[in-house]
C-alpha positions as CSV (number, residue, x, y, z in Angstrom):
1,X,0.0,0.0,0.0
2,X,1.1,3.2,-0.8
3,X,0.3,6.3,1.0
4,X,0.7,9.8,-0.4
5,X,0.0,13.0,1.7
6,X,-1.5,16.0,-0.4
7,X,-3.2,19.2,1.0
8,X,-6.4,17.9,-0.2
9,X,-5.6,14.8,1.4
10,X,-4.3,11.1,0.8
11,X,-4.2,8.5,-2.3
12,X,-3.8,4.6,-1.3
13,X,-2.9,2.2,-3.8
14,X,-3.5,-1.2,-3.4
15,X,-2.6,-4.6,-4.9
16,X,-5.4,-6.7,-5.6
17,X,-3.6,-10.3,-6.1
18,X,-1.5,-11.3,-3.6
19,X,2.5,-12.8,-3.7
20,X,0.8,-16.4,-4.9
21,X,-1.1,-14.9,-7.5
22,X,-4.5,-15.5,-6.3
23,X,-7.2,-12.8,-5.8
24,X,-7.0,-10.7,-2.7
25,X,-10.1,-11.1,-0.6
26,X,-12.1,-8.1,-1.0
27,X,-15.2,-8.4,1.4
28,X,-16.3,-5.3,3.1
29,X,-12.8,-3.8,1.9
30,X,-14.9,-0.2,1.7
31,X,-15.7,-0.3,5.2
32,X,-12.0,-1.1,6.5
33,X,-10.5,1.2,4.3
34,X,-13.0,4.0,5.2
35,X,-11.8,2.7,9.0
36,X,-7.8,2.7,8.3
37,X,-8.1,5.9,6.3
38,X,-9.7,7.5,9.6
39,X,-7.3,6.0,12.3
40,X,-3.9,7.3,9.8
41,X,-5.7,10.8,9.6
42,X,-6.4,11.0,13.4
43,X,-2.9,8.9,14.5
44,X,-1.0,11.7,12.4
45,X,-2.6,15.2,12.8
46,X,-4.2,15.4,9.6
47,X,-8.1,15.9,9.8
48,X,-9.7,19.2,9.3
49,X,-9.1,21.9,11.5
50,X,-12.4,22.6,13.9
């Protein structure tokens, strides 16, 4: 994963297939995402101001 800090915010890249070459599992990825993406921006000072 690869995370990239902007002023408008941050860009993840993923991989889909994993090191044997079979699909990742994707089931609720959205929600955990939504979760990680949440925890980085809190953990590191980066939510709005307010």
């Amino acid at each position: 994963m690869a995370i990239r800090n902007q002023a408008s915010g941050l860009d993840i890249v993923a991989t889909v297939i994993r090191q044997d070459g079979r699909w990742a599992r994707l089931h609720n990825d959205a929600y955990f995402a939504r979760a990680a993406c949440a925890n980085f921006t809190h953990d590191h000072g980066l939510g709005a101001p307010g």
